[in-house]
C-alpha positions as CSV (number, residue, x, y, z in Angstrom):
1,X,115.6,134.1,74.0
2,X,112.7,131.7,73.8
3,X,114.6,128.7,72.9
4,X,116.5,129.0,76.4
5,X,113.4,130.2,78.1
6,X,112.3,126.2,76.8
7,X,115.4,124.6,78.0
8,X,115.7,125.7,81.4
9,X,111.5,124.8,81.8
10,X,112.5,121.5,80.6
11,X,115.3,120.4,83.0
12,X,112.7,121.8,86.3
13,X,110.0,119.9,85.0
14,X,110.7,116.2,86.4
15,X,110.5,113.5,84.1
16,X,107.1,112.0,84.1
17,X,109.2,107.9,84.4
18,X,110.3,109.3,87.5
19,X,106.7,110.1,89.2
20,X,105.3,107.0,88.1
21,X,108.2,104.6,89.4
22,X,108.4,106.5,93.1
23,X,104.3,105.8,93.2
24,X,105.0,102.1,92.7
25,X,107.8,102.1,95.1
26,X,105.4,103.9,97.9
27,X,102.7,101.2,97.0
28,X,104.7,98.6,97.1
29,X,105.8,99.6,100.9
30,X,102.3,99.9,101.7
31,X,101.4,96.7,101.1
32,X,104.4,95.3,102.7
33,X,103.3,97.1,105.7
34,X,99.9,96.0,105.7
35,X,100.8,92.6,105.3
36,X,103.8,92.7,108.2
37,X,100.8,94.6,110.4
38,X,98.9,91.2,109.6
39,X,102.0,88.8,111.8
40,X,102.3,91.3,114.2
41,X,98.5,90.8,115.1
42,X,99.0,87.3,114.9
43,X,102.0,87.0,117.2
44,X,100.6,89.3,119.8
45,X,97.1,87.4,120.2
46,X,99.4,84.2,121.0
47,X,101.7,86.3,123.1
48,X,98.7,87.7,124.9
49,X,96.7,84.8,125.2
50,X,100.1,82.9,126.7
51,X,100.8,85.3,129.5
52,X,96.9,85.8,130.6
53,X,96.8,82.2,130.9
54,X,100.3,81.5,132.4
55,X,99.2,84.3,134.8
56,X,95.7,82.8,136.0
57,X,97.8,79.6,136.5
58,X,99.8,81.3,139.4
59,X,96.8,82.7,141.2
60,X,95.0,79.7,140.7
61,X,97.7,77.4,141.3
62,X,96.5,75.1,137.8
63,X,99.6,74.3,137.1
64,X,100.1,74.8,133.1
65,X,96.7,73.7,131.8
66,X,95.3,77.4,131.4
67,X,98.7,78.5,129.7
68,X,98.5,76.3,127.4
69,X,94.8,76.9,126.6
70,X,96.0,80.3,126.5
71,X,98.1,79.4,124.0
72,X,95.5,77.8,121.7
73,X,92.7,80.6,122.5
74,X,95.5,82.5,121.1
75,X,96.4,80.9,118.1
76,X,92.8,79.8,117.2
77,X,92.0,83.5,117.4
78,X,95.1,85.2,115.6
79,X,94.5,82.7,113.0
80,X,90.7,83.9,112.7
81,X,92.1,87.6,112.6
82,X,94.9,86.5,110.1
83,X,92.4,85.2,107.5
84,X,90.1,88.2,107.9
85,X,93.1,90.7,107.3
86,X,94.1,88.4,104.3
87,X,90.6,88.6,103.3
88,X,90.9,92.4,103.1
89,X,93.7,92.7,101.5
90,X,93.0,90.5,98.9
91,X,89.6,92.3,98.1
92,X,91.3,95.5,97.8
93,X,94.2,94.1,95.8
94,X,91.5,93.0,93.5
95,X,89.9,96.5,93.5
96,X,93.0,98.0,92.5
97,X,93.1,95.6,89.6
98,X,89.9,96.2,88.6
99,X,90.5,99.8,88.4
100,X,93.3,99.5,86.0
101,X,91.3,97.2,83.4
C-alpha cells in the first residue's frame, strides 16, 4: 500500500526540468517585450513629431520646413529615449547576471 501511495505522488508532482525551462521561456518573452516596447517608442516620437510639424505647416502656411524639423525633433529625441531604454535594460541584464554568480 505504500509503494503505490509513492507512485501516484510521483507522477502529480511535476518534474522539476519542467518548471525551470517554462521560467526561461517567460523571461525570455519579457525581454523581447521590453525590447519591442523600446521601437515602438522610437517610431511613435518620429510619427508624432512628423504630424505636429506637418500640421503647424497648414496653419501656418510654411510649406514643409516645420515637418521636416518635426521629423528630426523626432528622431533626435526617440534616439535619446532609445539609448536610455537600452541603458536600462542593459543594467538590469547585468543585475540578473550578477545575481547568478
Amino acid at each position: 500500500m505504500a509503494e503505490k501511495s509513492k507512485k501516484t505522488s510521483r507522477q502529480n508532482s511535476s518534474p522539476p526540468e519542467k518548471e525551470s525551462e517554462m521560467a526561461n521561456i517567460t523571461r525570455s518573452y519579457q525581454k523581447g517585450w521590453a525590447y519591442s516596447e523600446v521601437a515602438l517608442q522610437f517610431g511613435i516620437a518620429i510619427v508624432l513629431c512628423t504630424l505636429v510639424g506637418s500640421w503647424l505647416d497648414g496653419k501656418f502656411g510654411t510649406g514643409n520646413i516645420l515637418m521636416i524639423t518635426g521629423v528630426i525633433i523626432g528622431t533626435v529625441a526617440g534616439f535619446i529615449g532609445l539609448l536610455k531604454q537600452l541603458n536600462v535594460l542593459n543594467t538590469k541584464g547585468k543585475d540578473e547576471r550578477n545575481k547568478k554568480i
